[in-house]
N, CA, C and O atoms as CSV, one atom per row, in Angstrom:
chain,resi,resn,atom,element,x,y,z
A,1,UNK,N,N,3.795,27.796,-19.383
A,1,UNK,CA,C,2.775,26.879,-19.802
A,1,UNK,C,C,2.214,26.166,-18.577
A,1,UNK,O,O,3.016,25.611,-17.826
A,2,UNK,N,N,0.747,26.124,-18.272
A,2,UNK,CA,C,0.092,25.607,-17.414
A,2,UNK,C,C,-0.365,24.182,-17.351
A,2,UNK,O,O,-0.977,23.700,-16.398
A,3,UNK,N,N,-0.025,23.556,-18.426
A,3,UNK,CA,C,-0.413,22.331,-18.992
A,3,UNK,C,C,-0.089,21.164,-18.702
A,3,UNK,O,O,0.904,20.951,-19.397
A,4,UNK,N,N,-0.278,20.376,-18.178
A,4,UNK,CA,C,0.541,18.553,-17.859
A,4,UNK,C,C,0.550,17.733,-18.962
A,4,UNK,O,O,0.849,16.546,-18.835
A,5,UNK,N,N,0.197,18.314,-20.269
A,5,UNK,CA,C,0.816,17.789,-21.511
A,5,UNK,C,C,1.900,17.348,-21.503
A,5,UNK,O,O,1.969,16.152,-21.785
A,6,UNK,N,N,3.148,18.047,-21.202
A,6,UNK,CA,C,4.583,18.198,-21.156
A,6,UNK,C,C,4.848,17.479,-19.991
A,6,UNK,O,O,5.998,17.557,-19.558
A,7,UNK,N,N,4.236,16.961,-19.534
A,7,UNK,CA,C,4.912,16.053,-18.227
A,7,UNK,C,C,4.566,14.734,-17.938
A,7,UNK,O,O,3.449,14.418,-17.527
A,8,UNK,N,N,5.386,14.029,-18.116
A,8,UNK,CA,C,5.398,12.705,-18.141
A,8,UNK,C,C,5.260,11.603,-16.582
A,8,UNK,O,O,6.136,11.511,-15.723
A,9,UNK,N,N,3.860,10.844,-16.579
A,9,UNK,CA,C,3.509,10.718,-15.272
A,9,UNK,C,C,4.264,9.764,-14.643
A,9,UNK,O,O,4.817,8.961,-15.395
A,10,UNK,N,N,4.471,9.609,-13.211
A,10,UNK,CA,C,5.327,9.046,-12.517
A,10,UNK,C,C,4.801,7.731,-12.524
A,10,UNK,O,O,3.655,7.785,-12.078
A,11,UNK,N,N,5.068,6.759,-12.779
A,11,UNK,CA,C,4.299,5.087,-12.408
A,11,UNK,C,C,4.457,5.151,-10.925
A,11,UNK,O,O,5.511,5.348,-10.321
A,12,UNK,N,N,3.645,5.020,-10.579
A,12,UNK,CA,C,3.278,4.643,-9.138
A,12,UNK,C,C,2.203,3.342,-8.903
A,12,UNK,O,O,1.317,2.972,-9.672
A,13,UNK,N,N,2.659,2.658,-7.308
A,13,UNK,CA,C,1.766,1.982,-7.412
A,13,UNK,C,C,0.463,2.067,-6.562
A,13,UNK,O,O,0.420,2.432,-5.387
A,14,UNK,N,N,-0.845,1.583,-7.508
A,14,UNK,CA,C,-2.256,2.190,-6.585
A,14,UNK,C,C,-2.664,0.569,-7.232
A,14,UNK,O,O,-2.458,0.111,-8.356
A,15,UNK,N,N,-3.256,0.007,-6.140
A,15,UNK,CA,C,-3.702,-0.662,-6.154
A,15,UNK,C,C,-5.649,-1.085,-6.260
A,15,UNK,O,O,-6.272,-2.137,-6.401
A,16,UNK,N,N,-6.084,0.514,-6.084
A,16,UNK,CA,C,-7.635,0.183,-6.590
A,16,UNK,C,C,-7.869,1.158,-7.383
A,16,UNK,O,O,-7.666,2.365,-7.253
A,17,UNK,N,N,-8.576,0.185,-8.717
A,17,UNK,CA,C,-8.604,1.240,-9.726
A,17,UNK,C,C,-9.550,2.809,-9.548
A,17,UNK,O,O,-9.501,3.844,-10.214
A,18,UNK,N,N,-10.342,2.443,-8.407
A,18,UNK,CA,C,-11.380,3.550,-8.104
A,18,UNK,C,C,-10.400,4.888,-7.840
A,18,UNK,O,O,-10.887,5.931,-8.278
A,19,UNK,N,N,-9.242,4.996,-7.265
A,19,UNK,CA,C,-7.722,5.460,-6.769
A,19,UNK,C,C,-7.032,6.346,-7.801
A,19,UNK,O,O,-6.443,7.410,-7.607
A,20,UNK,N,N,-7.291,5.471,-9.302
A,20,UNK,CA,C,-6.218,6.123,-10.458
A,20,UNK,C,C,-5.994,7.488,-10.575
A,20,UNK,O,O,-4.934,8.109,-10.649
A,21,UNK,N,N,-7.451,7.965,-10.581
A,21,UNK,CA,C,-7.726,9.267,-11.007
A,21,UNK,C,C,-7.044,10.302,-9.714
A,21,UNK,O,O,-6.541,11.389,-9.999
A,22,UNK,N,N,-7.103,9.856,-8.478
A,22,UNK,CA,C,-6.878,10.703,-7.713
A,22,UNK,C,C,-5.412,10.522,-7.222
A,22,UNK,O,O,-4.936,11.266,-6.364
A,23,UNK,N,N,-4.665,9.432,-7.839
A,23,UNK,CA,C,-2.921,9.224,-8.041
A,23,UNK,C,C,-2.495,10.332,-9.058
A,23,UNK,O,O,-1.616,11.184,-8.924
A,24,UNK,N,N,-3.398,10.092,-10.182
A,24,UNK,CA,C,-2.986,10.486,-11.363
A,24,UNK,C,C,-3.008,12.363,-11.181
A,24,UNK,O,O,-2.156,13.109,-11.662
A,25,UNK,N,N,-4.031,12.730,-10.492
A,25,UNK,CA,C,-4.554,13.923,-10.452
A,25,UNK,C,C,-3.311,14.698,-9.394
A,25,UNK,O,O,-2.934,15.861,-9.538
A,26,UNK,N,N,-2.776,13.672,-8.257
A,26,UNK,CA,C,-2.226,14.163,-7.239
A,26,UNK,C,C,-0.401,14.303,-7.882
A,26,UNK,O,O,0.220,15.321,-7.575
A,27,UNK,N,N,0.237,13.302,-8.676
A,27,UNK,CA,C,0.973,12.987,-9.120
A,27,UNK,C,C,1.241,14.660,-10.728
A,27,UNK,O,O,2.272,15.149,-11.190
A,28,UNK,N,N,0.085,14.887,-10.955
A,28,UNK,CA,C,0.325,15.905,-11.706
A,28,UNK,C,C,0.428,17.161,-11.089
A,28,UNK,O,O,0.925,18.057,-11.770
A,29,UNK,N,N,0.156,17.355,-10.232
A,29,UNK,CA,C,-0.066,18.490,-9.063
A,29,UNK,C,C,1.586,18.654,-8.404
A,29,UNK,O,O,2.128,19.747,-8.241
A,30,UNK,N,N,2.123,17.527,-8.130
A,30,UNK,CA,C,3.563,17.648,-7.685
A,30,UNK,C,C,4.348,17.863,-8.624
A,30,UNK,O,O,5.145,18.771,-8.387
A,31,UNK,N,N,4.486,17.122,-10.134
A,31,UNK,CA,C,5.206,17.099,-11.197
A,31,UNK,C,C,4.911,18.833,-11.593
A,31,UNK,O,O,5.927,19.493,-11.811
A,32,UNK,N,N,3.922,19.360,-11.659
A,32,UNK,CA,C,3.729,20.437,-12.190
A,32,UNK,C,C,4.333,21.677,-10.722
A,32,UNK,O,O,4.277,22.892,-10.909
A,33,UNK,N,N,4.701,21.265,-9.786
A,33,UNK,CA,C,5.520,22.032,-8.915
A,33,UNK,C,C,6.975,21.896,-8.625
A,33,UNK,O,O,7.650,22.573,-7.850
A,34,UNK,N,N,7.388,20.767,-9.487
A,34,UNK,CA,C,8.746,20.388,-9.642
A,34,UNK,C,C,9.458,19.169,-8.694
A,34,UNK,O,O,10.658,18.897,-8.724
A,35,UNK,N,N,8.308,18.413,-7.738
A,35,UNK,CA,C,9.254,17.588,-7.230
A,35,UNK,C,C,10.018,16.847,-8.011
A,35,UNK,O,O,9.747,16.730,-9.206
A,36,UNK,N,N,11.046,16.260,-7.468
A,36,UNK,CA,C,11.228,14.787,-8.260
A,36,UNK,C,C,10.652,13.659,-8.655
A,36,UNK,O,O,9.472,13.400,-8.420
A,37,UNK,N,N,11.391,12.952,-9.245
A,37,UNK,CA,C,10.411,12.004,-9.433
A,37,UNK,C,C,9.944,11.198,-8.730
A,37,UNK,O,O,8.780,10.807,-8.639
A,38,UNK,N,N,11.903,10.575,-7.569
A,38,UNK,CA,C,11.570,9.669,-6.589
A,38,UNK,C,C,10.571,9.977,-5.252
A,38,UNK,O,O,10.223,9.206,-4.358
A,39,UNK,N,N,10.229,11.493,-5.480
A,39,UNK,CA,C,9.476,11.821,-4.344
A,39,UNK,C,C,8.126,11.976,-4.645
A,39,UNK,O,O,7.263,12.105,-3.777
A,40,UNK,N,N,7.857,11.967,-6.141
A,40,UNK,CA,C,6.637,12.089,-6.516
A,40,UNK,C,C,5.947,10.531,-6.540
A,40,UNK,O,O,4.747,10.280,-6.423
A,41,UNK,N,N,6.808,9.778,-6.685
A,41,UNK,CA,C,6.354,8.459,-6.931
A,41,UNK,C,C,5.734,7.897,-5.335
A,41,UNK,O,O,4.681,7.289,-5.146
A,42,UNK,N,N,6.990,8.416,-4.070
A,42,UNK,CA,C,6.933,7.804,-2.468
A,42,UNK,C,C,6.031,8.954,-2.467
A,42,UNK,O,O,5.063,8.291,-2.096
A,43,UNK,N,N,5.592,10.040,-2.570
A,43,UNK,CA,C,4.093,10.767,-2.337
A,43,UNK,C,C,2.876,10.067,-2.534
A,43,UNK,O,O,1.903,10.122,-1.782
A,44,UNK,N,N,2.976,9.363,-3.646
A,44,UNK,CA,C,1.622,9.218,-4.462
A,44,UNK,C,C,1.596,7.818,-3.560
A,44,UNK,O,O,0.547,7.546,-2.978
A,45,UNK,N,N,2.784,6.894,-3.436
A,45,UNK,CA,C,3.029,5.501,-2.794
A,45,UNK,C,C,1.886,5.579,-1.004
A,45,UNK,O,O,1.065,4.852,-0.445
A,46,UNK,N,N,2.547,6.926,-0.748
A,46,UNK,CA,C,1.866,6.919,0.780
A,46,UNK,C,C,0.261,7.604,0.867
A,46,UNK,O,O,-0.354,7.734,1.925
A,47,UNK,N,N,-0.146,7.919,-0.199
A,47,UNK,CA,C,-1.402,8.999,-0.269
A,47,UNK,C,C,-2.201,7.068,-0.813
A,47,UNK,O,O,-3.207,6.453,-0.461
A,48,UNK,N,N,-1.363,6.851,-1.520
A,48,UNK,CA,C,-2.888,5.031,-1.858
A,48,UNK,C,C,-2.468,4.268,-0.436
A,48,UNK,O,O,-3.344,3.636,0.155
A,49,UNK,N,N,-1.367,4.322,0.006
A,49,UNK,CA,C,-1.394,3.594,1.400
A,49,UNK,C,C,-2.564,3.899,2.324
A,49,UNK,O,O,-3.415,3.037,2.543
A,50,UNK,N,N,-2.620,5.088,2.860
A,50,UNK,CA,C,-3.461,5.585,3.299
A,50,UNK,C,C,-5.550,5.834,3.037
A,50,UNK,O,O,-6.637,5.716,3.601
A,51,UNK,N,N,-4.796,6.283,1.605
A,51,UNK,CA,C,-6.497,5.012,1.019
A,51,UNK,C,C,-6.447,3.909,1.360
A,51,UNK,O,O,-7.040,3.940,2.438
A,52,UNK,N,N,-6.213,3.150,1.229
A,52,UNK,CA,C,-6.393,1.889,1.344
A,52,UNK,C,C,-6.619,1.433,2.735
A,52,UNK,O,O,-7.477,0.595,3.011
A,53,UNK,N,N,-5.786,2.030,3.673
A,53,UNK,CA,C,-5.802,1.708,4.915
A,53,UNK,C,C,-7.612,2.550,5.665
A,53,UNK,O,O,-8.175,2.308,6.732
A,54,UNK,N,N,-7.962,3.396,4.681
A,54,UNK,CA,C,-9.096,4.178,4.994
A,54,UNK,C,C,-10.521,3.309,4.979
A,54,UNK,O,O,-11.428,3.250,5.809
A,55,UNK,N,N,-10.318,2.593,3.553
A,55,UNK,CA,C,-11.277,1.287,3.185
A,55,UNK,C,C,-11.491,-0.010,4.035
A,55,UNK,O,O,-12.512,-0.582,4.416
A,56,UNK,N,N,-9.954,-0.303,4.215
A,56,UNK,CA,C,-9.804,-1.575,5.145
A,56,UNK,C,C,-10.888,-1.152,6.535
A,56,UNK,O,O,-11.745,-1.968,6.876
A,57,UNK,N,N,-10.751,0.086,7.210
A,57,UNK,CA,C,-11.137,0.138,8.353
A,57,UNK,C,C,-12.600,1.019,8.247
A,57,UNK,O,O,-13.305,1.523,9.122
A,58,UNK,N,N,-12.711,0.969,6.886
A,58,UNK,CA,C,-14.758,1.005,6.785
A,58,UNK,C,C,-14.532,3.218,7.037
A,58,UNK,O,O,-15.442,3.927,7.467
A,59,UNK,N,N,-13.702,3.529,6.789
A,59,UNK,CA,C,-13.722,5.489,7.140
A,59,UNK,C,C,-14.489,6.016,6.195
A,59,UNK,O,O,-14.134,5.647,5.075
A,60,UNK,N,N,-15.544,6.846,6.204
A,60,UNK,CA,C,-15.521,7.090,5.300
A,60,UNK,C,C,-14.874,8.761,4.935
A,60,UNK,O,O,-14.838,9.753,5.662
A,61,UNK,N,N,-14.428,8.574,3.570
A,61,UNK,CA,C,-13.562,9.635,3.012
A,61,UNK,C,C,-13.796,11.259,3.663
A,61,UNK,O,O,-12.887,11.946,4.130
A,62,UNK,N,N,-15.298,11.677,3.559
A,62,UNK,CA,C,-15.579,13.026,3.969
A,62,UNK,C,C,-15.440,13.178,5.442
A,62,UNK,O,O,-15.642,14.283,5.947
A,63,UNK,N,N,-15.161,12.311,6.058
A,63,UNK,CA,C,-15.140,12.242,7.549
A,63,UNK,C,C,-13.736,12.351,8.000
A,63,UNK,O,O,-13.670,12.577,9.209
A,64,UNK,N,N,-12.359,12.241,7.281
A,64,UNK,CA,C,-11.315,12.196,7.254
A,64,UNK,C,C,-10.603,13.500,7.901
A,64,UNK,O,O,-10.738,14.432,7.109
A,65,UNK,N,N,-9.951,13.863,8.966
A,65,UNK,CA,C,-9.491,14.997,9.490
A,65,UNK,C,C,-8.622,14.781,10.170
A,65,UNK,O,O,-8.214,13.623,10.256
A,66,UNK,N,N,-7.990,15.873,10.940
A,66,UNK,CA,C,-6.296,15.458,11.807
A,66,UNK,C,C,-6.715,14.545,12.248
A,66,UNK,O,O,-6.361,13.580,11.570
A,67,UNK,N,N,-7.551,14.155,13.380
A,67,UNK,CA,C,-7.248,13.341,14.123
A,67,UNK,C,C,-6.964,12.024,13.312
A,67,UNK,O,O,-6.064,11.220,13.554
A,68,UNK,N,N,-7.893,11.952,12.310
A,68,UNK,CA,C,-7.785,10.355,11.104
A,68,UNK,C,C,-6.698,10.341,10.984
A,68,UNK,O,O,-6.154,9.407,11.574
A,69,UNK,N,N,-5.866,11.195,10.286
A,69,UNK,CA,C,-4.349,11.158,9.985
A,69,UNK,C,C,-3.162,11.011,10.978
A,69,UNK,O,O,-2.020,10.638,10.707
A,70,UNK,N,N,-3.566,11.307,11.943
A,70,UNK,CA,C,-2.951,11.186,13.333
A,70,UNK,C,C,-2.900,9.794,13.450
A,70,UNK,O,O,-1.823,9.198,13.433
A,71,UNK,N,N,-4.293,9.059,13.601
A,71,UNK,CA,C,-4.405,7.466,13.679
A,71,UNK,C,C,-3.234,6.986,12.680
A,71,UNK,O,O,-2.296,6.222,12.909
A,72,UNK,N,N,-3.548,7.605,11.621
A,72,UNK,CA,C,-2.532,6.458,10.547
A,72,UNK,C,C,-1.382,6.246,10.891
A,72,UNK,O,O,-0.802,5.164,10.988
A,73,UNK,N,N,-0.901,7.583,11.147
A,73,UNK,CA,C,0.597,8.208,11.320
A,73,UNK,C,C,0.937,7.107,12.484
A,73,UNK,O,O,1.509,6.041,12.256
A,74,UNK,N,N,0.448,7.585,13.886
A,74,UNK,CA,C,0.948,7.353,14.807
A,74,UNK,C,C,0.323,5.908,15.464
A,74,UNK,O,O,0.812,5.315,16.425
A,75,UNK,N,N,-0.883,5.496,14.697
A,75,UNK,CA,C,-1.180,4.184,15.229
A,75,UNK,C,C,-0.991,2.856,14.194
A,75,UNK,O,O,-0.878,1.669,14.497
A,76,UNK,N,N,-0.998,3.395,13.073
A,76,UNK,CA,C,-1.099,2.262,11.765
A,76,UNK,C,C,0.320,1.922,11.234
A,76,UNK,O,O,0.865,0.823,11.138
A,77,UNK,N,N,0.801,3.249,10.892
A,77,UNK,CA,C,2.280,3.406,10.349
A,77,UNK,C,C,3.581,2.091,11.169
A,77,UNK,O,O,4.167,1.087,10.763
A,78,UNK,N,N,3.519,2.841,12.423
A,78,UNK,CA,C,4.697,1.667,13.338
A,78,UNK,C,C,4.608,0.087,13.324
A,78,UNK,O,O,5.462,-0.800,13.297
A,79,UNK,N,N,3.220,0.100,13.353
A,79,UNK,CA,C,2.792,-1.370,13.181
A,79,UNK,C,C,2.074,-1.955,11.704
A,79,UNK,O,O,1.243,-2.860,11.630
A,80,UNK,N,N,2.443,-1.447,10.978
A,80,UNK,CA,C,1.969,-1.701,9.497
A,80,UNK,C,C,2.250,-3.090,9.356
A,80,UNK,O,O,3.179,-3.606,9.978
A,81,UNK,N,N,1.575,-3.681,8.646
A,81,UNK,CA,C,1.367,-4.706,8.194
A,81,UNK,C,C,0.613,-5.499,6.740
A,81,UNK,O,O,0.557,-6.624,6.243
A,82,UNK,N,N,0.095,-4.074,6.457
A,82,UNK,CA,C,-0.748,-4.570,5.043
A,82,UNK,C,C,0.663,-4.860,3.574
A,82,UNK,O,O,0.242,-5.437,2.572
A,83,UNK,N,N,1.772,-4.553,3.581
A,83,UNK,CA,C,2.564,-4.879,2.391
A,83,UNK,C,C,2.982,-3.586,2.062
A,83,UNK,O,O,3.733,-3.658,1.088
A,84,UNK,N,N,2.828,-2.431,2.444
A,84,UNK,CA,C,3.134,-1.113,1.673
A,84,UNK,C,C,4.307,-1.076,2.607
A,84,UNK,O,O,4.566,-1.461,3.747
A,85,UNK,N,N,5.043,-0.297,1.395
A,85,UNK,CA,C,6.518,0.078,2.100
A,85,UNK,C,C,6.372,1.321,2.851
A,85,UNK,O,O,6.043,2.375,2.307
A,86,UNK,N,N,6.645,1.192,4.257
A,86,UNK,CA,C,6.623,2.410,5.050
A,86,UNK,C,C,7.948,2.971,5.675
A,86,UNK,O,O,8.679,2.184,6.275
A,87,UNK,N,N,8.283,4.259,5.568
A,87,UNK,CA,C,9.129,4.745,6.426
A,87,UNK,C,C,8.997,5.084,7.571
A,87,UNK,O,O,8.032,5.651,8.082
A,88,UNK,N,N,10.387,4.610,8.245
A,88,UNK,CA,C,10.396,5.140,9.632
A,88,UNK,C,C,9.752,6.371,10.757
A,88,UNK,O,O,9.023,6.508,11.739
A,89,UNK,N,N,10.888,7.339,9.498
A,89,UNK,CA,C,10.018,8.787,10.372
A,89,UNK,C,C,8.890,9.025,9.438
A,89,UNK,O,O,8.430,8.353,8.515
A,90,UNK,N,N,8.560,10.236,9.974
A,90,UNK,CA,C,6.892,10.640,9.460
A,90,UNK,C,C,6.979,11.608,9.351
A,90,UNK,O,O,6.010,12.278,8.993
């Protein structure tokens, strides 16, 4: 069965509602490949971090590529400060 009927979505937290759809969308995409839950939840946790951190600094979305993700990783992440729980490694 191909369906996300049968699968019950992870609460995660996203903090802009513009976001839901693409938690919700990303969160069914893992559930329907079998992660867990606790990893589906810290997936979806670091994919709105990263939104968010995209907005704060004016990016816009289609413009987004390694190097953007590189910034987050290696310039935003160590020194985080907005409230999202971040891990160490990357």
């Amino acid at each position: 069965m191909n369906s996300t009927s049968q699968y019950q979505l992870v609460p995660c937290r996203v903090d802009e509602p513009e976001h839901e759809p693409y938690a919700d969308a990303f969160d069914r995409y893992l559930i329907e490949r079998g992660y867990a839950r606790d990893t589906v939840r810290a997936y979806v946790g670091y994919a709105s971090h990263f939104l968010r951190w995209t907005q704060r600094d004016g990016l816009d979305l289609l413009g987004i590529d390694e190097a953007v993700v590189t910034q987050f990783l290696v310039d935003h992440l160590p020194h985080c400060d907005c409230g999202w729980p971040t891990r160490g490694d990357q």
